[in-house]
C-alpha positions as CSV (number, residue, x, y, z in Angstrom):
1,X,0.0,0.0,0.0
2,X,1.2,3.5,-1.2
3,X,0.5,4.9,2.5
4,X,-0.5,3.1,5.5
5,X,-3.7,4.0,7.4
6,X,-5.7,3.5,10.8
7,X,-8.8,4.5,11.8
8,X,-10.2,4.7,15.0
9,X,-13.9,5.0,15.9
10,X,-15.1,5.1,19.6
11,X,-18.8,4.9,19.5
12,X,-21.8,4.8,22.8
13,X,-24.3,1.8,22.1
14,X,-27.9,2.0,23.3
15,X,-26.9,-1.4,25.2
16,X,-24.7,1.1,27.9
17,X,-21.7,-0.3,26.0
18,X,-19.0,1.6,23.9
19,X,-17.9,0.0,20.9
20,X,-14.2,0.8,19.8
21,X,-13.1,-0.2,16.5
22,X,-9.7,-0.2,14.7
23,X,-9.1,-0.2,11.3
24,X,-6.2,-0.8,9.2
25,X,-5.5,-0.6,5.5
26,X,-3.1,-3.3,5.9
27,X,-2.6,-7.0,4.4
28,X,-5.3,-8.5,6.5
29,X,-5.0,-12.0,7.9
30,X,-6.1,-15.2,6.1
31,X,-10.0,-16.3,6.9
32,X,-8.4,-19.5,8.0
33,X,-6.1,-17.8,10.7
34,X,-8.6,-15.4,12.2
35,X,-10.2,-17.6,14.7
36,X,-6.7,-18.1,15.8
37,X,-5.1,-14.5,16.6
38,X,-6.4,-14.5,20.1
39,X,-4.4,-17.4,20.7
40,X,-1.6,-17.3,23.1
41,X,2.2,-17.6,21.2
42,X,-0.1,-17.8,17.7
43,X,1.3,-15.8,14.5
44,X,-0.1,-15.4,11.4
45,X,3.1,-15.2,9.6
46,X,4.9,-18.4,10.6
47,X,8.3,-17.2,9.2
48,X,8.7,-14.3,11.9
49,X,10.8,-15.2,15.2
50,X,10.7,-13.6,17.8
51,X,14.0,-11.5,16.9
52,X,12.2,-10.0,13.9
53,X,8.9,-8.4,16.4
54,X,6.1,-10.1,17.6
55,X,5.9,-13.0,20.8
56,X,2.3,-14.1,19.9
57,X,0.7,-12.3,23.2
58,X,0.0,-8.9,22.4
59,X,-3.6,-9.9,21.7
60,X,-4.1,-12.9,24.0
61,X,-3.5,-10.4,27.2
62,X,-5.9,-7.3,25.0
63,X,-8.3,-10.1,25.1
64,X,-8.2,-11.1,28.7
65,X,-8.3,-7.8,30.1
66,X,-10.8,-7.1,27.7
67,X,-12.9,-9.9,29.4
68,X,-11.9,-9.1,32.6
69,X,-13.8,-5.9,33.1
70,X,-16.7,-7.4,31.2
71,X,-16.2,-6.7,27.3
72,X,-15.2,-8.7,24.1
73,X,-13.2,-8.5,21.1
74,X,-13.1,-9.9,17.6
75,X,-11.4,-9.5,14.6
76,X,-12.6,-9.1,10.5
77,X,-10.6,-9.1,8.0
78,X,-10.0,-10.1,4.4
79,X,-6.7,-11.3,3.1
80,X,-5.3,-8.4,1.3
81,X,-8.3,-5.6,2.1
82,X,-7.2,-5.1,5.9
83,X,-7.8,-5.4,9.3
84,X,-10.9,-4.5,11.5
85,X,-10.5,-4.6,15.5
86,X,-13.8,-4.2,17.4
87,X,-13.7,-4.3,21.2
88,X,-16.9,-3.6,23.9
89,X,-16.8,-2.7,26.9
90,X,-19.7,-1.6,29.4
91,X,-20.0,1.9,30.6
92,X,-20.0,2.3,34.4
93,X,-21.2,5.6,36.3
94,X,-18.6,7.1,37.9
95,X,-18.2,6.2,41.8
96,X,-20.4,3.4,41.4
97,X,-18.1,0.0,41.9
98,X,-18.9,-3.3,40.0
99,X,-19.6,-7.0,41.0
């Protein structure tokens, strides 16, 4: 791609939820790989080590801490058309502690 992009969009739901999405320009991942990203150590690109970037964790731990205060994360993407990152997380008043 001539110029790399992101885009980020932070959005309220009626559901008292905001809805973050990421969006990249970028190669995308293969449809049989996207199930997988979440997964701890797993890398799309099988010829990187971890000298040349990337352990395999950066989105196992988004996707726990995501869960842990009560949210979710997926991925879409299409192999050559880029990536799409949505995350959820509930809205909580301030002062008011959770369960």
């Amino acid at each position: 791609k001539p110029q790399a992009e992101i885009e980020i969009r932070v959005t309220a739901t009626d559901d008292n939820q905001v809805s973050i999405e990421l969006e990249d320009n970028g190669k995308g991942i293969p449809q049989a790989d996207l199930e997988r990203i979440f997964d701890r150590f797993y890398r799309v690109d099988t010829a990187r080590t971890s000298t040349e970037g990337g352990s395999g964790l950066g989105l196992a731990i988004a996707k726990r801490i995501i869960e842990a205060h009560g949210g979710a994360i997926r991925a879409q993407s299409g192999y050559g058309k880029g990536t799409l990152i949505v995350i959820t997380l509930p809205i909580h008043p301030l002062g008011k502690e959770t369960a």
